[in-house]
C-alpha positions as CSV (number, residue, x, y, z in Angstrom):
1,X,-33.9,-28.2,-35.4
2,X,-36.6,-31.0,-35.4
3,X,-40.3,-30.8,-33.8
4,X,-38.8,-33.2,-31.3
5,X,-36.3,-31.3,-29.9
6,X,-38.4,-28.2,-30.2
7,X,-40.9,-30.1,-27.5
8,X,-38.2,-31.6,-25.5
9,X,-35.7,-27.9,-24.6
10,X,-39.6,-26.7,-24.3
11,X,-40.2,-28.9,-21.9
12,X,-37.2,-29.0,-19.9
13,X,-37.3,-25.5,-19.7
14,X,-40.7,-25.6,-18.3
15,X,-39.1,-28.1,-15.5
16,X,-41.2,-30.6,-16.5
17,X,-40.4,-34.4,-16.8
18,X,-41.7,-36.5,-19.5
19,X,-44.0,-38.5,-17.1
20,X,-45.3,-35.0,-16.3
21,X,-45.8,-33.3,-19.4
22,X,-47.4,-36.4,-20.4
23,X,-50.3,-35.9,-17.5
24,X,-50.9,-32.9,-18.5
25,X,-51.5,-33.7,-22.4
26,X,-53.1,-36.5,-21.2
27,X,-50.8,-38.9,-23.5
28,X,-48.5,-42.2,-22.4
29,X,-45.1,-41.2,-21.4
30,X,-43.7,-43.2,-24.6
31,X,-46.0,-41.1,-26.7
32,X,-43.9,-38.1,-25.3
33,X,-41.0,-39.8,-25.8
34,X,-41.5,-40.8,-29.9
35,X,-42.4,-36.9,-29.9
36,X,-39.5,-36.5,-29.0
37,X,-37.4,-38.6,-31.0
38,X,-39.9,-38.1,-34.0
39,X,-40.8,-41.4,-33.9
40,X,-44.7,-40.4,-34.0
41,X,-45.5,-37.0,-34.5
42,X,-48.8,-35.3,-32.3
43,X,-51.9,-34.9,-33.8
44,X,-53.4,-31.8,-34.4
45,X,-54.8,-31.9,-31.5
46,X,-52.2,-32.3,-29.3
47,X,-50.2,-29.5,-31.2
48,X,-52.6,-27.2,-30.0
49,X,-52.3,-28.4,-26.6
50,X,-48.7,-28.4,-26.5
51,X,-48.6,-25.0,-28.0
52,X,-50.6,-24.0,-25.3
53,X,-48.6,-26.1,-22.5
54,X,-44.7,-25.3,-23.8
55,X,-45.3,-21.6,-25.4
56,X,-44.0,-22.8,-28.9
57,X,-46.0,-21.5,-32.1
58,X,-47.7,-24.1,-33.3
59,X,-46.6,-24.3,-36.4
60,X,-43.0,-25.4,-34.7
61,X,-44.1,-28.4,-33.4
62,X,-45.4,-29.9,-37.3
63,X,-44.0,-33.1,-39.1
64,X,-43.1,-31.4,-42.3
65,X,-42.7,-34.5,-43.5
66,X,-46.3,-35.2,-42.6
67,X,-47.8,-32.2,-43.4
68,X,-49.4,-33.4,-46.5
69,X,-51.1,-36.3,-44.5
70,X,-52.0,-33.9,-41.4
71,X,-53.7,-31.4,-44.4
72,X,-55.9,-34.6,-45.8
73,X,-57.0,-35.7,-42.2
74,X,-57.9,-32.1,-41.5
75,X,-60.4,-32.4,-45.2
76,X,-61.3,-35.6,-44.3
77,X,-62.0,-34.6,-40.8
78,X,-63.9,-31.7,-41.8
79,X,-61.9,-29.8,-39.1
80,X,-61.9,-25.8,-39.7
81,X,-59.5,-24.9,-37.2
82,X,-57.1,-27.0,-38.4
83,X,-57.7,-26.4,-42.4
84,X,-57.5,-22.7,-41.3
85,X,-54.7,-23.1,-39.5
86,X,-53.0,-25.1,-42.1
87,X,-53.5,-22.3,-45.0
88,X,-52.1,-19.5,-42.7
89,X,-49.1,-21.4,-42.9
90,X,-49.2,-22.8,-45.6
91,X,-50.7,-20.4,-48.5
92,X,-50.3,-22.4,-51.6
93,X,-52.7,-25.3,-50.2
94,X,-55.5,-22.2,-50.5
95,X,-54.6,-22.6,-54.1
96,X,-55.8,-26.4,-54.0
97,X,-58.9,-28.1,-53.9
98,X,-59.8,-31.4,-52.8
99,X,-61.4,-34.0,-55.4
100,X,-62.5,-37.3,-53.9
101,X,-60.6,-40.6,-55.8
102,X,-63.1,-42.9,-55.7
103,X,-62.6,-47.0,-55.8
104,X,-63.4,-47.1,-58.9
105,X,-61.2,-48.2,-61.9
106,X,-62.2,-47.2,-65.1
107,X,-60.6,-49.8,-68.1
108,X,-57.9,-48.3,-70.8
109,X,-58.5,-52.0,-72.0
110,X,-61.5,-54.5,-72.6
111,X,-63.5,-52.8,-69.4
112,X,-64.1,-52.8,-65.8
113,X,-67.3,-54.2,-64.0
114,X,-68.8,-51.2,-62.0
115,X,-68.7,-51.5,-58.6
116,X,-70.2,-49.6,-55.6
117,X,-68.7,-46.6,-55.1
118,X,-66.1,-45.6,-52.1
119,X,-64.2,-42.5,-51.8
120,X,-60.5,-43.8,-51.0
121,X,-58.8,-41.0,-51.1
122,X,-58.3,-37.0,-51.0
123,X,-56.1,-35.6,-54.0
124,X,-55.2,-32.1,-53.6
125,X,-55.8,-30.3,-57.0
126,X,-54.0,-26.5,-57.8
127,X,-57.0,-24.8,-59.3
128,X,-54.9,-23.5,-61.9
129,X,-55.1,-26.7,-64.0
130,X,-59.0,-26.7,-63.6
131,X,-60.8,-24.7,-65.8
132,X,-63.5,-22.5,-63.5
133,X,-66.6,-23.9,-65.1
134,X,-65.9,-27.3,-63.8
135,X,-67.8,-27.1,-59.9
136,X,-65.1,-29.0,-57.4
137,X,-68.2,-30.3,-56.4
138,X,-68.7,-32.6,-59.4
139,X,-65.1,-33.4,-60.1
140,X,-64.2,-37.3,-59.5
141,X,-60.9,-39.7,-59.6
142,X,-60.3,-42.5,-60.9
143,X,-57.4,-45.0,-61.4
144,X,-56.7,-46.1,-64.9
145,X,-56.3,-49.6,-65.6
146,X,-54.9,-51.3,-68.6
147,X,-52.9,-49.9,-71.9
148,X,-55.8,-49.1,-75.0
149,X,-54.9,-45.1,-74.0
150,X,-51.6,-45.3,-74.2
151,X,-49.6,-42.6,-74.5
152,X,-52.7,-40.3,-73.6
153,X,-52.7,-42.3,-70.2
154,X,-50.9,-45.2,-68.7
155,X,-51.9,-48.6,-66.3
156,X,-51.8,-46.6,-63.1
157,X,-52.4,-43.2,-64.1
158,X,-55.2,-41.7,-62.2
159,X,-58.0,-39.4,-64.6
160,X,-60.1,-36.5,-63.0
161,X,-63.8,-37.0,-63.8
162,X,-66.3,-34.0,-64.2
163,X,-69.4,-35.8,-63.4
164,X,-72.7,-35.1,-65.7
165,X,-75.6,-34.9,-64.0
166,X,-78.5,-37.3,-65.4
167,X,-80.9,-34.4,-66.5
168,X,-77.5,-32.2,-68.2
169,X,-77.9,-31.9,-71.8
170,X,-74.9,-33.8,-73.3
171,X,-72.5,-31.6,-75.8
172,X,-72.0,-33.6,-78.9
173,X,-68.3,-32.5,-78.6
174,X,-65.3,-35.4,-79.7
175,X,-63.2,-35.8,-76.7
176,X,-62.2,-37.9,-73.9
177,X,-64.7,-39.5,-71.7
178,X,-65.7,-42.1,-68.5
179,X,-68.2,-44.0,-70.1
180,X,-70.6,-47.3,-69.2
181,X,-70.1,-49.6,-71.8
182,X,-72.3,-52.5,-71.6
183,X,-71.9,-52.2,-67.7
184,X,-68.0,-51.7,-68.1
185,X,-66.2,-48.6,-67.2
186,X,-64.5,-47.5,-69.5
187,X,-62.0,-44.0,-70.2
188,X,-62.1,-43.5,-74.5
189,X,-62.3,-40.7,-76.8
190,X,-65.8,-40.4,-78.0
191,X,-66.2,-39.0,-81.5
192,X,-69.4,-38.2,-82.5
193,X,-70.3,-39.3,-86.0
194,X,-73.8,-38.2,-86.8
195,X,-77.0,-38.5,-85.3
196,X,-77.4,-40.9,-82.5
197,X,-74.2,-42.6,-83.9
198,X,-71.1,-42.6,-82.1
199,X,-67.4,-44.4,-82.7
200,X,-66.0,-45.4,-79.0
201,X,-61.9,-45.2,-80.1
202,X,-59.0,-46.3,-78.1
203,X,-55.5,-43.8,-78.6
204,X,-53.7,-47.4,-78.4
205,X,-54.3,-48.2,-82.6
206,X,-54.3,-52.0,-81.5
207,X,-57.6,-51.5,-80.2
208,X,-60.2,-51.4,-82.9
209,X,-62.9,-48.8,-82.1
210,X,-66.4,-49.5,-81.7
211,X,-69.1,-48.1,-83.6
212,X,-72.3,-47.5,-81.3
213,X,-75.8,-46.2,-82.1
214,X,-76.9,-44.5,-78.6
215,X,-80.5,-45.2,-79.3
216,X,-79.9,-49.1,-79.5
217,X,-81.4,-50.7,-76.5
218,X,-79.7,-54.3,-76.9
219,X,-76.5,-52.7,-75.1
220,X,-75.9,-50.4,-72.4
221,X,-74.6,-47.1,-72.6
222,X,-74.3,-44.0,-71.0
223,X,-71.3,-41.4,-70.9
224,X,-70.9,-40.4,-67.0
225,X,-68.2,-37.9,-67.4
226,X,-65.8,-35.7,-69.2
227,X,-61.9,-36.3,-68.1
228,X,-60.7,-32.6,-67.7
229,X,-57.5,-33.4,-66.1
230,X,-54.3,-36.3,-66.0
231,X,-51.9,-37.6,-63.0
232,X,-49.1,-39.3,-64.6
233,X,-47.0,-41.6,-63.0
234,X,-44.4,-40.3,-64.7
């Protein structure tokens, strides 16, 4: 049985009309009515007022289809209640955490011109593919654009960012990074060759790499972060 006809036998057996039940919540009677025919589900708010109006659990009267969306309003929301609520009933979402994707792209290709910075999105991470010395605090994602990483990632895929701070000692250590290349964003594999020198390389072998000494001023670069985890596409 649906969340709509949970609220509508709830309601009838209350003796209450639509029209009525819908004074009380304060709500349209059409809003009652796409309750009911799950048309539009009740926010969060309103589940815990029909809960308290109808005597039906609360966790009855949830979308399950929507629950992912009702989980990132309640992060986005900062609302405890409901994030509390949510993992009661939900236990594996106290296995997640939430990294902000930001509107950034970052290039698999010739490079993307940074651009202010705008968190778009909530992705909800299980913290079994993050290893614990990566702060949730400092982890960012991004959406790849372009092919130069291909197979590592694809046009689409989105990489998670763990963001160096300005002051953190960098570890000279080949792997994959976001970088600033000559104000483009860019996610490549760093090797480091030596000194101050460095070979920017693409995983697509049509790309050539780029050699780079760090301490040349005439172009602009900076590594920003180290990717520690992929979402494929598929």
């Amino acid at each position: 049985m649906g969340y709509g006809e949970i609220i509508r036998r709830a309601r009838e057996k209350k003796g209450l009309s639509q029209e009525e039940l819908a004074k009380i919540l304060g709500v349209s009677r059409v809003a009652i009515t796409n309750y009911e025919l799950e048309k539009n589900p009740p926010t969060y708010e309103n589940v815990k007022k029909l809960s308290e109006i109808l005597d039906i659990p609360e966790q009855f009267l949830f979308d399950k289809s929507k629950t992912l969306d009702i989980i990132k309003k309640a992060i986005q929301d900062k609302d405890p209640d409901a994030l509390s609520f949510l993992k009661s009933q939900y236990p594996a979402i106290s296995e997640t955490i939430e990294v902000p994707l930001l509107n950034h792209e970052v290039s698999a290709g010739h490079g993307i011109e940074p651009f202010e910075t705008e968190v778009i999105d909530t992705l909800l991470i299980d913290k079994e593919k993050l290893l614990p010395e990566y702060p949730p605090e400092r982890l960012k994602g991004l959406k790849v654009r372009g092919n130069s990483m291909e197979p590592y990632v694809k046009n689409g895929d989105i990489v998670i960012m763990y963001r160096f701070n300005w002051d953190e000692p960098l570890e000279k250590i080949d792997d994959i990074y976001v970088i600033n290349y000559d104000n483009q964003l860019m996610v490549k594999q760093i090797q480091f060759v030596g000194g101050s020198k460095i070979r920017i390389v693409s995983i697509n072998p049509t790309y050539p790499p780029i050699e780079l000494d760090m301490d040349d001023n005439q172009v602009f670069f900076a590594i920003l972060g180290k990717v520690v985890l992929r979402i494929l596409r598929g």
